[in-house]
Every structure is written in C-alpha cells, then in structure tokens.
C-alpha positions, -999 to +999 in steps of 0.1 A: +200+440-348+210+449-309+215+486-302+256+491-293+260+493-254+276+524-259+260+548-278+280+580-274+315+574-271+326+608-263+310+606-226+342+574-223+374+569-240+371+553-270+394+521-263+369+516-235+340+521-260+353+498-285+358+473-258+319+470-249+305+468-284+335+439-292+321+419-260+282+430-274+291+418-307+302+386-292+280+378-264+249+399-267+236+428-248+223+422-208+190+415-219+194+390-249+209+370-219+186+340-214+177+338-179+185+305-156+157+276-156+139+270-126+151+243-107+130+212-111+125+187-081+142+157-087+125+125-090+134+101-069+160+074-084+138+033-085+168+011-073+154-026-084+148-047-050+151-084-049+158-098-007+194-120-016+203-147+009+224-137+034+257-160+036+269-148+066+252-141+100+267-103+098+250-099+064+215-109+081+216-076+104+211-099+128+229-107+166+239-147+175+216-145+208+185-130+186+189-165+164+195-189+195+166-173+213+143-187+179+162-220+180+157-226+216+122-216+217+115-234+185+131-270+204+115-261+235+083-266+211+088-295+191+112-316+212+135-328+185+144-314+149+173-316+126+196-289+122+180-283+085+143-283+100+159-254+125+171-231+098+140-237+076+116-230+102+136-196+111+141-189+069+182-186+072+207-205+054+218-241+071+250-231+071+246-200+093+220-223+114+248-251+115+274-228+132+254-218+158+241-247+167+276-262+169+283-229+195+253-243+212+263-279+218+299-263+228+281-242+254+258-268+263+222-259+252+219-284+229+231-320+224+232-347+195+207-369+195+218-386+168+226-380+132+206-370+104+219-370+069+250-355+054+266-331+078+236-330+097+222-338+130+193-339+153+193-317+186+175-314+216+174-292+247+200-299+273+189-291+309+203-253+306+186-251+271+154-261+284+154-235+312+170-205+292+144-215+265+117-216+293+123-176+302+130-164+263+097-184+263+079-162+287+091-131+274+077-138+243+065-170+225+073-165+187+097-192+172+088-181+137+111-164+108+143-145+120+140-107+116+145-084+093+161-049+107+146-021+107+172-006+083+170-035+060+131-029+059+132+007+054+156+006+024+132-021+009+099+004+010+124+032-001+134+008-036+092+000-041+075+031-032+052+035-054+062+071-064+090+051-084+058+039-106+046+069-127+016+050-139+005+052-175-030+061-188-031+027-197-023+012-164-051+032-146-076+021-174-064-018-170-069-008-128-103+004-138-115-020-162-148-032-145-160+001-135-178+027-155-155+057-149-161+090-161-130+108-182-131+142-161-128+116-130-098+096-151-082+121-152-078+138-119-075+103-103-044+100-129-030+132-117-030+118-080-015+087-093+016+107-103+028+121-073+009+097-046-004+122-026-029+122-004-066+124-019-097+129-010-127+109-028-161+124-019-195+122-035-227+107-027-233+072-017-233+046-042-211+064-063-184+039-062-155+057-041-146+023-021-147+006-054-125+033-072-101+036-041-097-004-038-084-004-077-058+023-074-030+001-064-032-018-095-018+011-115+014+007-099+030-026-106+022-061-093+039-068-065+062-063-040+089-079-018+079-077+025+093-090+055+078-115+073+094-097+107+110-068+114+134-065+144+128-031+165+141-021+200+148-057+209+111-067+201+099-088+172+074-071+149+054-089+125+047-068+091+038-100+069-002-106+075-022-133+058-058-113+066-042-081+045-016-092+023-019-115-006+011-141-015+026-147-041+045-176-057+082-167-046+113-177-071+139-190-058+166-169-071+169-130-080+195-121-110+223-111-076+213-148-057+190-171-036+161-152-027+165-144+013+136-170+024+129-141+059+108-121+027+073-128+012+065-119-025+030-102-022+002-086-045+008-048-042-012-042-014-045-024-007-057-019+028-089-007+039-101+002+069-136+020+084-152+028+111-132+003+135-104+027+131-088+043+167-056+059+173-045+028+192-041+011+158-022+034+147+007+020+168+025-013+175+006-034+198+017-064+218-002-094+217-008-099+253-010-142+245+024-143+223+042-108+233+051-101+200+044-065+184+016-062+155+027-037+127+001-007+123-020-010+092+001+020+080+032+003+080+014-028+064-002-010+038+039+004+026+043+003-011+002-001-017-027+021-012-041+029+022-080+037+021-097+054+050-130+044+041-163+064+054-139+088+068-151+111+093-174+083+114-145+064+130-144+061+168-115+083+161-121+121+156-111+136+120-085+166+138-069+133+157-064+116+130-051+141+103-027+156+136-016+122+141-004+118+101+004+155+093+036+151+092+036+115+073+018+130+045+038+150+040+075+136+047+068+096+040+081+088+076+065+081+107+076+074+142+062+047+163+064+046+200+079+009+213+064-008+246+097+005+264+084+046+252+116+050+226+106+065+191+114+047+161+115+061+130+097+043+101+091+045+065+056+058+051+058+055+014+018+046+006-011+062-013-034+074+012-071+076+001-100+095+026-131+082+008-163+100+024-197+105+014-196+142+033-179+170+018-142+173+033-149+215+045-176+199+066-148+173+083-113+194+083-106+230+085-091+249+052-056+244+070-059+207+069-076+208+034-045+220+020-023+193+030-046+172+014-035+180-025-061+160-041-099+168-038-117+142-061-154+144-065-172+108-077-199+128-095-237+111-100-235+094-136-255+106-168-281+084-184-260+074-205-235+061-182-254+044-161-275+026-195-244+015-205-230+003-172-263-019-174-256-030-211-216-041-193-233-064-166-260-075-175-242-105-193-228-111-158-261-115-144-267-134-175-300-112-184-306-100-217-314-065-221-334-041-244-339-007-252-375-011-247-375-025-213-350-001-205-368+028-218-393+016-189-368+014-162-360+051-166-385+067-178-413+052-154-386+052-121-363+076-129-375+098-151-415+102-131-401+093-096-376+122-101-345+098-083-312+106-086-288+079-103-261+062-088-235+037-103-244+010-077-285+009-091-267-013-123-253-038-102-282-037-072-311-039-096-295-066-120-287-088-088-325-082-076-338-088-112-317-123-113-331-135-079-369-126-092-360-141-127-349-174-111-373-174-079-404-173-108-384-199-133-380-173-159-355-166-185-349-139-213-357-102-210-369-091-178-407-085-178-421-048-166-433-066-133-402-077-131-382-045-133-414-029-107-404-057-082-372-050-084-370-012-078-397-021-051-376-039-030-342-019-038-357+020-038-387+010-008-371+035+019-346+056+003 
C-alpha cells in the first residue's frame, strides 16, 4: 500500500494535508504514474493501385499539343490510319483521340480520307501536318504510348513499394525454394525483407549471393502496375523495358474501371547489373537515333529488387557510387538531371542488394558501412548441407545417388584434398557427371571414375 504524500501534517495545514492524500488515494503517488510509450514510427499506409482509364484528356495529366505531336508523327509514319488505330497505337480512349483529331481537321493538319466504321474515319496529313509533323519528327521520333506524368508515376511506386509487403516466413521460403539456405542466413535475409533496406551479401565465391539476391523479390508480391512512358521536362522517358521487365497478362478492367491501356502489368521486377555499371547509367540518357530519354536501371528497378552484383569491380569506383545513392538509401528519392540541366525529383522505393565476394570494410569506409543496415554473410555450407543439396538435384540431372558413392566424393576430394565446400560444387559436379554419363552411354549411379573425371575437370585450377 502507497506511503501518504504527506507524512507529517503539522509542517502544512491540515486541509492542505488532507487534500494530497484524497488526490493520492485517487490517483496514485508520482511514481506509480506509468510513464508515456515511446513513439513508434508509423508504417506506411498500402493504398491498392490499379491505372483507371482516363475519360477525359485533363484526367490523363496530359497537354492537347503533347497528344497531336504522337498523332502527327504516328501519320507522318504510316500514311493513313483510322481514328481508332490512332488512339490504340497511343493507349488513350477513342473518344479523347476523336476530339482532337476533329480540332485537327478544323485547324487543318489532318483531313478525311474517307470513312471508316461507325463514327469513325480515316485521316491523313494535310500539307501543314506533314511539315509540323516533319520538325516534331526531328526533335524526337517516338510515336509510341502517350505519357504518364511524372506525378502520376510517382504516386504509383509510392502505392507498390515494397515496404507495403512485410513478407511472411513463408513467402521468403516459397522465394527460396530451390536453394539450399541455411536458417541463421533465413533469418537475417528475413529481417532485411522487413524494412527493405539496403544489404550487403558477401561471402566467398560460389556461395550463391547472385542466386539468393535474384530470389528476394519474390517475397514481396507478384506483380506490379508500370508505365510504359513517363512525361518529364517536356521529354519523353521510357520506364517500360522488354530486356528487364517481364509482362504480364493485363485485365481489362480494375474494380474503379477500364484499365488505363498507357500501363503494363509486370512480374515484380529484379534487376541486376555488374561490372558494366558507370555513373552515366545512373542518369537519363537520350538515344542519339530516336531522341527519347532511357529511364536509369534505378528507376526501372522501382517496386522490385535492385542487385549490384560483384560490387566493388565496376568501371565505377565504390565512394562514387555509394556518394551518388547516399541520400536515396536513405530517403527513397532521387533527382535526375534532364538534357536541359533541371533537377527532377523521382521516386526510389526498391530493395537494393551489394552482393560481393570481398568483405565490405575492404570496399567502403565505417561511415558508409553504417548506412548500409544490413551486413549478410553467405557462409561456406556444412557436409551436410551440401550432401543434401546433392540428394535435391540430382533427380534434375536425372542421376541416381548413393551414400556409398557419395562417401567417395567427400572423403577422397574433400575430405584428403582438404577443399573447402561451396554450394555451386552440387550443381557444377552433377552437370559434369551428366555430360560424362551420356558422353560414355551410361546410366545409373555414377561410377568412381566417373566422379574422378568430374572433379578433374571442375577443381583442375582452383
């Protein structure tokens, strides 16, 4: 039972006295009083995304003369095409298309050649089309889907950053299925998953960081909604790339409408990049043939993983690039210099993974180390991971497997040779086991002279 506050009630007046041991009676004494919680940092709120169909050309973001530049180009190209071709080949709704093209023919670009369907018509290039189609022509060449803006785009990786995700044990397993993975390693590779921070992944070669690093993204969620084209500064900026991104079947509605046709459903998406890596790339370059701006591999790599494989031997120094994407690690926004010098500021919402076979003190300084939360080590495996990594593809190299002839393979070039194991020997020496199986016409379990030629031909200089 609390002490009263006021113990001798002759050094107050008693009314006074009574008054304090009433309120301690009722409230408790000073230091019964439970102190405030920490504040907690919020999580940020997932707002579903889903590109609707604009209706209206002011609900597109986008300008009249940005469209007719597309549509005069795009005639200036093929000659003659229907007013539905037009708005299919620049992804916006006919009846947008339709009214401009009608402003068109009243200003004298275009002309009927005759008509097509209901409410429909060809056109061609008057004259004055041809020749303002001629210059937008030389400025750039692209005739492709209308943009996206900027602020349209930046909203859309805000909704699907994967920080939304918070990926299950379960996920990351299903992301790691193929690969042997140790639990110590699960773990921590879970723990980056949570907060997508930076990482490192370091270890020795054949380890499987590239393989590990390539996975991540599939712990997040399927896919994701991109534009094809993004509109920035006046120039044309194309985010959506065949070579990096994978497509996926697109529905033709969302539960709010028509799916906005200027958006691509792809895979969520992992890009990786090596040794061809300069600060160059790190910008938006023009395409000297079409004079259209390529998206960085940053920017295409939004809402997916971004792996900076072998890091530390790209033509690019290590201090470069970490001084280059300080700041993006660690505020999820970039800026990007446009051809006319003007900053732009972009979104950079992406797991970033540095996988290197050196250790990270010998690349970075302890300042830079910091800012890199996540130091993950892709440890050598036991015997007992890597035997059963053999048992779990060996079926794939369709060779059957004992313990006897396996008790050979260690013991006699592992065990005597004193060589370190890797994760990569299961895979290298089944594949070299398959091609000396088939090249002799064998089948079954591999002989001993088999499993000699094999580490022969794999382990010969290393």
């Amino acid at each position: 039972m609390p002490q009263p506050l006021v113990e001798s009630p002759h050094m107050i007046s008693p009314e006074i006295a009574s008054l304090f041991n009433e309120i301690q009676a009722n409230y408790g004494t000073p230091k019964e009083a439970k102190k405030p919680k920490a504040p907690t940092q919020p999580k940020p709120t997932k707002t579903e995304f889903a590109p609707v169909e604009p209706t209206t050309l002011q609900q597109s973001g986008l300008a009249e003369h940005q469209v007719d530049a597309l549509i005069l180009k795009y005639l200036l190209n093929c000659g003659v095409a229907s007013g539905r071709d037009i708005a299919s080949q620049v992804k916006l709704p006919f009846g947008i298309v339709g009214e401009l093209l009608r402003k068109m023919k009243a200003s004298q670009l275009v002309f009927y050649r005759q008509t097509c369907g209901v409410n429909d018509f060809e056109y061609e290039l008057t004259p004055a089309g041809e020749e303002r189609a001629s210059r937008l022509f030389d400025r750039n060449t692209y005739f492709g889907s209308a943009p996206v803006s900027l602020e349209d785009y930046s909203k859309s990786v805000s909704a699907q950053s994967p920080i939304h995700e918070a990926p299950s044990a379960d996920a990351l397993k299903s992301a790691l299925a193929d690969l042997q993975v140790d639990p110590s390693l699960f773990t921590q590779l879970g723990q980056a998953l949570m907060s997508v921070a930076a990482m490192f992944l370091y270890g020795k070669p054949g380890n499987g960081k590239t393989s590990i690093a390539e996975r991540l993204t599939g712990a997040f969620g399927p896919s994701i909604w991109v534009p094809r084209a993004i509109h920035v500064d006046r120039e044309i900026v194309r985010v959506f790339d065949p070579t990096m991104h994978e497509e996926l079947r697109m529905p033709q509605t969302t539960p709010l409408g028509k799916v906005d046709q200027r958006w691509v459903l792809i895979k969520r998406p992992t890009i990786i990049v090596g040794g061809e890596l300069t600060m160059e790339s790190l910008e938006m370059r023009k395409d000297r043939s079409t004079g259209v701006l390529e998206a960085p591999v940053q920017l295409k790599s939004n809402g997916g993983t971004l792996v900076i494989d072998d890091f530390g031997r790209q033509r690019v120094s290590t201090d470069e690039l970490l001084n280059r994407w300080i700041i993006p690690l660690e505020k999820h926004y970039d800026f990007l210099n446009t051809p006319t010098g003007k900053k732009v500021k972009v979104p950079f919402e992406q797991l970033v993974v540095f996988a290197t076979n050196l250790e990270p003190r010998d690349l970075v300084d302890e300042a830079f180390l910091r800012r890199i939360p996540y130091k993950i080590e892709a440890l050598d495996p036991s015997e007992e991971d890597l035997l059963g990594l053999f048992h779990k593809l060996a079926p794939k190299f369709e060779i059957p497997l004992n313990q006897e002839i396996l008790d050979y393979l260690f013991t006699k070039h592992y065990r005597e040779a004193d060589r370190s194991l890797r994760y990569c020997h299961a895979r290298d020496l089944l594949n070299q086991i398959s091609n000396y199986q088939r090249f002799h016409n064998l089948e079954g379990i591999p002989t001993k002279e088999a499993i000699d030629a094999a580490v022969k031909n794999y382990f010969s200089v290393m």
